[in-house]
C-alpha positions in Angstrom: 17.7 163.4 -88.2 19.3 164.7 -85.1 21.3 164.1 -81.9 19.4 164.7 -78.9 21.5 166.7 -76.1 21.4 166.5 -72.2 18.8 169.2 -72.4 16.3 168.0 -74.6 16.6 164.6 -73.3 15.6 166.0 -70.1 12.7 167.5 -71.6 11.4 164.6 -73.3 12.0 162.7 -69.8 10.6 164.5 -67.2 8.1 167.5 -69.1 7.1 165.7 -72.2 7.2 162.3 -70.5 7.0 160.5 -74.3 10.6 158.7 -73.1 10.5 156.3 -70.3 13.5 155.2 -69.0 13.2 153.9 -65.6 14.7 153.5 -62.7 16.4 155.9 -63.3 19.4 155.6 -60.0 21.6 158.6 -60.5 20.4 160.9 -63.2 23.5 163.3 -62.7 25.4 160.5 -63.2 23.8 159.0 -66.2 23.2 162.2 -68.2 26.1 162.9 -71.0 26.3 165.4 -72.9 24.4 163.8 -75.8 23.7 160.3 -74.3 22.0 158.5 -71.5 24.2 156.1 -69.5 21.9 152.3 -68.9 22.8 149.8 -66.3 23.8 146.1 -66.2 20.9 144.2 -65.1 21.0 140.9 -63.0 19.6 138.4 -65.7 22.2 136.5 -68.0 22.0 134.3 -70.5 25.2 132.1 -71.6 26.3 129.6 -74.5 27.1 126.4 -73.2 28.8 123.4 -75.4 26.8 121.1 -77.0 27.1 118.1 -79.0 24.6 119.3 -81.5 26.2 120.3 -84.8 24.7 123.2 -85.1 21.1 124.2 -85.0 18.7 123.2 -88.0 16.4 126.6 -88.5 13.9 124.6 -91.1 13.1 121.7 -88.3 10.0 121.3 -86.7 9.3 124.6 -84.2 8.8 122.4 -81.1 12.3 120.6 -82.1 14.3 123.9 -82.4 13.4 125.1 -79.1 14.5 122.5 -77.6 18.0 122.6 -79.4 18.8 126.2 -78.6 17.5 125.5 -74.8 20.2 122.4 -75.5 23.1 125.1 -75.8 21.4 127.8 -73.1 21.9 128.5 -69.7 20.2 131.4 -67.9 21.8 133.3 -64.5 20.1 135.4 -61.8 22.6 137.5 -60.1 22.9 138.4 -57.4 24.0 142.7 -56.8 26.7 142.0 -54.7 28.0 138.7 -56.9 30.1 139.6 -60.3 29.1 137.6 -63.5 32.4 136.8 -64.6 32.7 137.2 -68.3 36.3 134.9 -69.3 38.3 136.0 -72.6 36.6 134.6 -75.6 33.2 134.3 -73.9 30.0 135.4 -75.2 26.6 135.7 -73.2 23.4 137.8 -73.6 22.4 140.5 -70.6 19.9 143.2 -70.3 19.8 146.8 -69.2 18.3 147.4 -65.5 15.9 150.1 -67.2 12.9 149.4 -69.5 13.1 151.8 -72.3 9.9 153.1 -74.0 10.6 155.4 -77.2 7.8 157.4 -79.3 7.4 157.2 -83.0 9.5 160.4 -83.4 12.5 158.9 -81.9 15.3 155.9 -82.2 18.1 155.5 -80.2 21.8 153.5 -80.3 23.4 151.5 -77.9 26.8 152.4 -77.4 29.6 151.3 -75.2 31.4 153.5 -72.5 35.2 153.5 -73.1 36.1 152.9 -70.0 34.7 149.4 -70.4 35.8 149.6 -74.2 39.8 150.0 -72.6 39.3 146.8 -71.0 38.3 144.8 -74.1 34.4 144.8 -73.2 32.2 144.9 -76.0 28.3 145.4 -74.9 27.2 144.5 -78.5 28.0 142.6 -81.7 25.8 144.5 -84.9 22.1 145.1 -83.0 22.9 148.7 -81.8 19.8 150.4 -83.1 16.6 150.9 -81.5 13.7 151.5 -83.3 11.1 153.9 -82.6 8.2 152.5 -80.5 10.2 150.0 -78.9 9.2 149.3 -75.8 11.0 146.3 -73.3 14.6 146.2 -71.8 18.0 146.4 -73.8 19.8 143.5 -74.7 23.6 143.5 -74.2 25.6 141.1 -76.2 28.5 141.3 -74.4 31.9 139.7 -75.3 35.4 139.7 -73.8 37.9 140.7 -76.4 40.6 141.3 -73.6 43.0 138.7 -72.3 41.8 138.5 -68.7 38.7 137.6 -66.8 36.3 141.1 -66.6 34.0 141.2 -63.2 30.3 142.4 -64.4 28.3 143.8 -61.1 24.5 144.3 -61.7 24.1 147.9 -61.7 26.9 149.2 -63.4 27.1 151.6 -66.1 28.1 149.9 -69.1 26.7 151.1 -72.2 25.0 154.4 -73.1 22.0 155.7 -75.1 21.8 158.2 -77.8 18.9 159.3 -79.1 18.3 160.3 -82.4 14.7 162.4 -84.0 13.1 162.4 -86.8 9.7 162.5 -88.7 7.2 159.8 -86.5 7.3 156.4 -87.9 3.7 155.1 -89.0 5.0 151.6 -88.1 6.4 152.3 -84.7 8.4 148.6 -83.5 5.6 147.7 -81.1 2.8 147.8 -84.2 5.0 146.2 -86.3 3.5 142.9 -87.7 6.3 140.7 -86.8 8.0 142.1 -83.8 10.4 139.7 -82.6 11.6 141.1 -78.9 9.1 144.1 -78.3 8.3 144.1 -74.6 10.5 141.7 -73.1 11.8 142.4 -69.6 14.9 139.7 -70.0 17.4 138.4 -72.0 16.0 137.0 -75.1 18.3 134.2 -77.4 17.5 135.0 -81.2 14.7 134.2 -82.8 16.3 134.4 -85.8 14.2 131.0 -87.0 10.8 133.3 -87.0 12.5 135.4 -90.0 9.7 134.9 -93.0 12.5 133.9 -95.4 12.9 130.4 -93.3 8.8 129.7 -94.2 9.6 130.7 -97.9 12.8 128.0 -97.8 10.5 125.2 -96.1 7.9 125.7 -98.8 10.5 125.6 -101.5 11.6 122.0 -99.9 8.1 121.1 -99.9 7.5 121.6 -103.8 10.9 120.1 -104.6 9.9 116.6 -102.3 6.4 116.8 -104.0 8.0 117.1 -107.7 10.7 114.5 -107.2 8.3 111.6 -105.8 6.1 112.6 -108.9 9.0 111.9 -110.7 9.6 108.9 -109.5 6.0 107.8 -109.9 6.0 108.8 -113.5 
């Protein structure tokens, strides 16, 4: 596996065409050396208190939604208006561009230090992109500073790398359970769609079923 630089990612933009990153604004601007600079989009999604003591994966689908849209709040900015991310806070954002990789490449999400020197951090552990991803970027971004940071729609906060290797023959889109392929805003985690939570229900299931035997016997 190997780094991409400024050259090659040009080719695989603009004569290849197998990467899609658009819009594109400033392209001599955005191109690094080995990286890609992305955009702040205008779609934000924030925690909000709740009363709930914390949200029950195993309940009822229909249930959980509503719980996590209990603790949700989504914002449309504005380009002009700053979404003003307070020390301590956490909220969800997305990349202006929609990102489309091939099956021969993956890419990383990566901060700029400029934003890094003022305690911004654009993501918690989901850096990596697979290959065949297709949608917008989410930005998990989190105020580790001690004062209030100003986030305008359309600046550069994080950057892409892109790394290539042998094609995948599950590309993310094809995957059989892609959680977040194509979406074109913030997305909270679906984290309750993970096929270990089914196996845990089931396992309640059996344990109900034998104790009420039990009892019966």
């Amino acid at each position: 596996m190997s780094i991409l630089n400024e050259r090659e990612i040009l080719r695989r933009l603009l004569i290849d065409r197998d990467v899609v990153v658009t819009p594109i604004v400033d392209l001599a601007t955005q191109l690094g050396p080995t990286s890609l600079d992305v955009r702040l989009g205008t779609r934000f999604q924030a925690q909000k208190r709740s009363a709930l003591p914390y949200i029950e994966p195993l309940q009822d689908e229909t249930a959980l939604r509503a719980d996590i849209a209990a603790y949700t709040q989504d914002y449309v900015v504005l380009p002009t208006d700053p979404y003003v991310l307070h020390p301590g806070d956490f909220a969800l954002a997305c990349t202006l561009e929609f990102i489309r990789l091939p099956a021969d490449l993956s890419a990383r999400l990566e901060g700029r230090s400029s934003w890094g020197r003022l305690g911004l951090q654009i993501h918690s552990t989901a850096g990596f992109i697979d290959p065949g991803f297709a949608g917008v970027i989410t930005f998990e971004l989190s105020n580790l500073g001690k004062v209030p940071i100003p986030l305008y729609p359309g600046l550069r906060i994080g950057q892409l790398c892109f790394y290539t290797g042998q094609p995948s023959a599950i590309p993310y889109r094809s995957k059989k359970l892609t959680k977040y392929a194509g979406q074109i805003a913030p997305m909270g985690s679906a984290f309750y769609l993970d096929p270990e939570y089914k196996a845990i229900r089931h396992e309640q299931q059996a344990e109900k079923e034998r104790t009420s035997d039990a009892i019966l016997d």
